[in-house]
C-alpha positions in Angstrom: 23.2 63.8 -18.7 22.3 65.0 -15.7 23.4 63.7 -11.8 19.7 62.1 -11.2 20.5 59.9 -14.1 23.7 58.8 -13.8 22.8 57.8 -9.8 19.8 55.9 -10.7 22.3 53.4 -12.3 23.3 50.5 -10.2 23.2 47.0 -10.6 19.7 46.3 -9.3 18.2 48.7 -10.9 19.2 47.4 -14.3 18.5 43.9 -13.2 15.2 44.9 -13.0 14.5 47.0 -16.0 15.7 44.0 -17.7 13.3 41.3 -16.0 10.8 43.3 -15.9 9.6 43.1 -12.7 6.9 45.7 -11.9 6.2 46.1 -15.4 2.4 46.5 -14.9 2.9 50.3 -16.8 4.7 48.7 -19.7 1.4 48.9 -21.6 1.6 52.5 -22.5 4.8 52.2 -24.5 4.2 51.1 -28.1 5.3 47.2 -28.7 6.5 47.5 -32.1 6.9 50.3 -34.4 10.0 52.1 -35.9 11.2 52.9 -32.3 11.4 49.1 -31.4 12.7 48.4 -34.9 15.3 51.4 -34.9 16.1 50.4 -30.7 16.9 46.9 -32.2 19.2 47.7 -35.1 21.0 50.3 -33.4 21.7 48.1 -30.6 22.6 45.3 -32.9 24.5 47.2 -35.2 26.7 48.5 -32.6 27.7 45.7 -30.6 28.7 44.1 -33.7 31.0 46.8 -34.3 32.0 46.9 -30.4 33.2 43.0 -31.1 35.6 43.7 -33.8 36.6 47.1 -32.5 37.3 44.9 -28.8 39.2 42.1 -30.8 41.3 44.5 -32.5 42.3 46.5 -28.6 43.2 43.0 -27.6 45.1 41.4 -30.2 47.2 44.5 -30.9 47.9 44.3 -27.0 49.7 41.1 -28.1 51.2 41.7 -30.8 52.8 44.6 -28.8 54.1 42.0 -26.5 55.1 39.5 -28.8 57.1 41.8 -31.0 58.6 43.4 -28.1 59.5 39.6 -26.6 60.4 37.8 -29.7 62.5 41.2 -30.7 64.3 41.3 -27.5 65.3 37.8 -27.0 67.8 37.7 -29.6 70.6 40.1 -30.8 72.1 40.4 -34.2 76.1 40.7 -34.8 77.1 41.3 -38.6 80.3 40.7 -39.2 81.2 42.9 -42.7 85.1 42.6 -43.9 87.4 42.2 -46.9 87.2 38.6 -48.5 90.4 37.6 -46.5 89.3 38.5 -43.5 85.9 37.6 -43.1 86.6 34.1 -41.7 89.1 35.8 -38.7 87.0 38.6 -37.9 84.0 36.4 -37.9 86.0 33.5 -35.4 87.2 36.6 -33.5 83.7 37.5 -33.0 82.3 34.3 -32.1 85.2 33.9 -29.2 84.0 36.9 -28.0 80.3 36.1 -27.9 80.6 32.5 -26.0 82.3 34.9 -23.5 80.1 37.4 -23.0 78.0 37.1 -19.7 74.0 36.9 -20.0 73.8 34.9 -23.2 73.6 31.5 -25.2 75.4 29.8 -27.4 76.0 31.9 -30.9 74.7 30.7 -34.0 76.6 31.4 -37.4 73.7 31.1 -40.2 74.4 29.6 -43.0 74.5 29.7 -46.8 71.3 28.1 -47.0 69.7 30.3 -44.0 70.5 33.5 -45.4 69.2 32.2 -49.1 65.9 31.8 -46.9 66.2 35.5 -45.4 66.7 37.1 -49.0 64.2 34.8 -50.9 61.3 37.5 -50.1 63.3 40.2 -51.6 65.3 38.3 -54.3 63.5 35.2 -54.5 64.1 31.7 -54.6 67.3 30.5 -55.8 69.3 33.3 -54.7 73.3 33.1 -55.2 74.0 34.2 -52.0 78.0 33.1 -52.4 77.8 36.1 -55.5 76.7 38.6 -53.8 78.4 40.2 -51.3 76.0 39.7 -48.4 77.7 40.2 -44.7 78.1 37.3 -42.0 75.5 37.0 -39.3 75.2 35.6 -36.1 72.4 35.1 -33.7 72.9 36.1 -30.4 70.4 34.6 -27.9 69.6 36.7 -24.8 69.9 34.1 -21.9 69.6 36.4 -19.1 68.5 40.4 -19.7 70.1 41.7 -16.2 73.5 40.0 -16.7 74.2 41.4 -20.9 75.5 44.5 -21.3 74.4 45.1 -24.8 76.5 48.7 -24.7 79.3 47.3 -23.6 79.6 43.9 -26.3 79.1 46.7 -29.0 82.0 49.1 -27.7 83.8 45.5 -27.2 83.5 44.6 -31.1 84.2 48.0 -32.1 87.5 48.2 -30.4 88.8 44.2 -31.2 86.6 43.3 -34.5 85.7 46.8 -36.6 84.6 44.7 -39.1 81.4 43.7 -36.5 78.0 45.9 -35.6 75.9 44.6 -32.9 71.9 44.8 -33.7 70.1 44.7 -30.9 67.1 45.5 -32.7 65.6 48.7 -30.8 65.2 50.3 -33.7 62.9 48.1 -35.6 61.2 47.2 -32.2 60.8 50.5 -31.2 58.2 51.8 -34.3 56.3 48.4 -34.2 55.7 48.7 -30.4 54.3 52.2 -30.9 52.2 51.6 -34.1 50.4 48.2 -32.1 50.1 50.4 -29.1 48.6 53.3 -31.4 46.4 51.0 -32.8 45.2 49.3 -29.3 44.2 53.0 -28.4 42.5 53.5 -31.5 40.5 50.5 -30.6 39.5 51.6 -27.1 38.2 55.2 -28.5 35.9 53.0 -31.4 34.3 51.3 -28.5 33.8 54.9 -26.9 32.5 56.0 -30.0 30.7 53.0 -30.0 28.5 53.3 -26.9 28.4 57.4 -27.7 26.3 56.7 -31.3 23.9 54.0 -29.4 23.5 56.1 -26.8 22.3 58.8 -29.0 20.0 56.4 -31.4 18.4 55.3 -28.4 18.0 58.3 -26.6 16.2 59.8 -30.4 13.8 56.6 -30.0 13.2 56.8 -26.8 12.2 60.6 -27.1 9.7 59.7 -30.7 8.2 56.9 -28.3 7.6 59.7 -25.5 6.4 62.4 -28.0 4.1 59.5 -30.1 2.5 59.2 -26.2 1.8 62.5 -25.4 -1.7 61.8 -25.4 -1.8 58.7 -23.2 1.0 60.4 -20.4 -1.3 63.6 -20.0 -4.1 60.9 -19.5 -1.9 59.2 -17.2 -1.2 62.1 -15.2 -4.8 63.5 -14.7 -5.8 60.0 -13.0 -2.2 60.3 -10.0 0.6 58.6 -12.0 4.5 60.3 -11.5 6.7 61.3 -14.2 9.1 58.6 -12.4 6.3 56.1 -13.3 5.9 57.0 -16.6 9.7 57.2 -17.0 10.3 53.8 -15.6 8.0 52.0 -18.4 10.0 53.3 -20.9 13.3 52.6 -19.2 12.2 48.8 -18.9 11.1 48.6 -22.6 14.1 50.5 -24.0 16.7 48.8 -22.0 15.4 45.1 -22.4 15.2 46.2 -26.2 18.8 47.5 -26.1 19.9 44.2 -24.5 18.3 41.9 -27.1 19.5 44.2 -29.6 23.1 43.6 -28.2 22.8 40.0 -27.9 22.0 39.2 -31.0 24.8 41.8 -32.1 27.2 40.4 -30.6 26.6 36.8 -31.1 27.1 37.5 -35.1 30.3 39.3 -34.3 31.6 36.7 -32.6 30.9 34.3 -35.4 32.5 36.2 -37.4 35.5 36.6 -35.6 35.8 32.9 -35.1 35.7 32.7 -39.2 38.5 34.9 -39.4 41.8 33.0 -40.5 43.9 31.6 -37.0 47.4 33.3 -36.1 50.1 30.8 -38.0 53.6 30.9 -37.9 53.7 33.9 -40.3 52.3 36.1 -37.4 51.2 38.6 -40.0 48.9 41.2 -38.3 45.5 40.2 -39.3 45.8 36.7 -38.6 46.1 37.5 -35.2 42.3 39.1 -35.0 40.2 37.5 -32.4 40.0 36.2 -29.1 42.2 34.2 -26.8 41.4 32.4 -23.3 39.6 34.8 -20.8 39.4 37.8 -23.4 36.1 36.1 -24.8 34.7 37.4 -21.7 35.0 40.8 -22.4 32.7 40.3 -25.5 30.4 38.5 -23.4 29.9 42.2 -21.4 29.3 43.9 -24.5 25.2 43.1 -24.1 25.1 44.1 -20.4 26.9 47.6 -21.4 24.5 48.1 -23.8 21.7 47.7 -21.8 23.7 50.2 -19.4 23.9 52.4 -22.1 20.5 51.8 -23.1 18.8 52.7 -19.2 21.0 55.9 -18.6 19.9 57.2 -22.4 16.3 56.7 -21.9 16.1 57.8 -18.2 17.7 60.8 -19.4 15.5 61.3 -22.4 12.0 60.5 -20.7 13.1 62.6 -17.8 13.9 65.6 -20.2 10.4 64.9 -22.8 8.2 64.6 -19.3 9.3 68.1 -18.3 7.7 69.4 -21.8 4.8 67.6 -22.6 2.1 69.2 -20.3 
């Protein structure tokens, strides 16, 4: 796309290819056909991709943050020693915790709580006082810049060897990086995205120009510009993009608000949509199109007017 192009973009310029002021030349560039059909769907079809592809960039930018919050808010001692010494090791532990700066109060879970932890895995009615499952103790974070999370584990290591402190960095770490991966993947669909309209409407716009051959010699034998000619199409394209996109992108966003609400599960997919200002950004998705839409058909009529003579 060359320089020309990409300068004739600015906001008032799309304004008016979309309004249509000055559309007097409009005429010469076909109402309906396969181009206006194929402008249409593409337009359609992508921005109701763009809306899912947008709602999954955004909702695995939260689940980043909440696993990283919910993960680090808490620590995790386990308190693993002979039968006779588990209760000891596990007082000696919690002395140690309730004086350990930057945290809350320790909580010892219970028979019942740690049936609840091992009921996915073993399920219900699990005989927890059989099996020879370690004592745990939740550890919450009160203040990040006052615990020393190296030095409470050296701490229990020297004065209870029976206790490893879990901080949980390493099943934070990989869930961090996979929502992260995943947010990126997100961005590049929407790139790929606006890349495959582009190209639909740049092939329309170019069978529309080549379909007019006729009428744009006609047009140039009686004064008219190739920016002229150009500029009809640019109107017609663009305001077809942008309807296209619309309607896109109102079904996508019906769709996402059918999708099930995040619950108290926080399983991944739950979490697919949009929250507060981030409906905004779908709201966008028409005006980029019609962005997309005037740069791809300036380009292409610019190109096809240099070869039809």
């Amino acid at each position: 796309m060359n320089r020309r192009v990409v300068k004739g973009l600015d906001l008032r310029t799309l304004l008016t290819a979309l309004t249509g002021e000055g559309a007097s030349g409009d005429r010469i560039v076909p109402p309906t056909g396969f181009t206006a059909h194929l402008t249409l769907f593409a337009a359609g079809a992508m921005a109701f991709l763009a809306v899912f592809a947008l709602a999954l960039s955004l909702a695995t930018g939260r689940l980043a943050d909440r696993w990283s919050e919910s993960l680090a808010q808490t620590v995790t001692v386990r308190v693993s020693a002979p039968a006779g010494q588990v209760e000891p090791q596990t007082e000696a532990v919690m002395q140690i915790l309730r004086g350990t700066p930057g945290v809350g109060e320790p909580h010892l879970l219970t028979q019942d709580q740690m049936a609840d932890l091992l009921t996915p895995w073993f399920g219900p009615d699990v005989p927890v006082d059989a099996l020879p499952v370690p004592r745990l103790i939740e550890l919450p974070i009160a203040d990040a810049r006052d615990f020393d999370a190296e030095g409470l584990r050296l701490r229990l290591e020297g004065e209870v060897p029976g206790a490893v402190l879990d901080d949980h960095t390493e099943w934070r770490r990989p869930l961090v990086t996979a929502a992260n991966r995943l947010q990126v993947l997100g961005i590049l669909s929407l790139m790929l995205i606006a890349a495959a309209s582009a190209a639909m409407i740049t092939l329309a716009a170019k069978a529309a120009l080549a379909a007019n051959g006729q009428v744009i010699r006609v047009l140039r034998l009686i004064g008219a510009r190739d920016i002229t000619i150009a500029t009809a199409f640019v109107r017609r394209f663009t305001r077809r993009a942008a309807l296209g996109a619309g309607v896109g992108t109102l079904l996508g966003l019906l769709a996402v608000i059918a999708l099930p609400d995040l619950d108290d599960s926080s399983q991944f997919l739950t979490g697919l949509g949009f929250q507060g200002w981030s409906w905004l950004w779908a709201l966008l998705i028409p005006l980029v199109a019609a962005g997309v839409g005037f740069l791809a058909t300036r380009w292409a009529a610019l190109s096809m007017l240099g070869q039809v003579r």
